[in-house]
N, C-alpha and C positions, 0 to 999 in steps of 0.2 A: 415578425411572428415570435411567440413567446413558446416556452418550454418552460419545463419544472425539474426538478431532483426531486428525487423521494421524499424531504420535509417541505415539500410546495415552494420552496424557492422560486421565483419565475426570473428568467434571466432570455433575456433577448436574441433570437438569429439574427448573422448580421450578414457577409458574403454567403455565397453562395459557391463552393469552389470547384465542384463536382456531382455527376450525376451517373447511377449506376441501374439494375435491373431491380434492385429491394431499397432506394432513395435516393433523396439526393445529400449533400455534403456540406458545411455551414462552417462558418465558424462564427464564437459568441462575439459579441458588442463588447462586453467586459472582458474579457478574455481570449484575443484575439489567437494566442499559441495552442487554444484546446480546439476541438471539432466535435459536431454534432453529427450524427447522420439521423434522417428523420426519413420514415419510410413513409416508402407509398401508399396511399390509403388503402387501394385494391389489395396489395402487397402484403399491408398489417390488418384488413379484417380477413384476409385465408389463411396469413400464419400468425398472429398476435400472441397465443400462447405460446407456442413454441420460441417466436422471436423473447417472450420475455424471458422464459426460461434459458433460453441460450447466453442471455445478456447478463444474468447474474451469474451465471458460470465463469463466463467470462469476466467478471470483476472481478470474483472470489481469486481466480488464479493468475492475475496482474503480475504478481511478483516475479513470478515465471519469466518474463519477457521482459522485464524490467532492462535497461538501456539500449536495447534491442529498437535498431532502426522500425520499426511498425506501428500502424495504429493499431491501439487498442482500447478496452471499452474500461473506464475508468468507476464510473458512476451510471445506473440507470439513468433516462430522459424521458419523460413522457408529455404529451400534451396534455390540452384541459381538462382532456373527457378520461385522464390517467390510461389514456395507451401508450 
């Protein structure tokens, strides 16, 4: 399955390493030390706004948490249809 960053990059899911209540958890083919999380569809057509909102938030203030044992959202992800 393929995903995008915001200049259409498409970069490939490869595992699969976890699954939660808002998706499940990946990591890339190229880049096996980042993770994806890609939601669930039912999941992102009732909250899709809000999750995008929340996610640029959470990029902007990255630095914050910087060597801080946690995942955090680096770059938006979206699929082909840009959600």
């Amino acid at each position: 399955m393929k995903v995008y960053c915001q200049k259409g990059v498409p970069m490939q899911l490869h595992e699969r390493i976890g699954t939660g209540a808002e998706g499940h958890i990946y990591t890339l083919l190229s880049r096996p030390d980042l993770l994806v999380k890609y939601y669930h569809p039912e999941y992102l057509q009732k909250n899709g706004v809000h999750i995008q909102q929340k996610v640029l938030l959470m990029c902007r203030y990255r630095s914050l948490f910087a060597g801080r044992n946690i995942s955090w959202p680096l770059i938006p992800i979206f699929d082909d249809q840009h959600r």
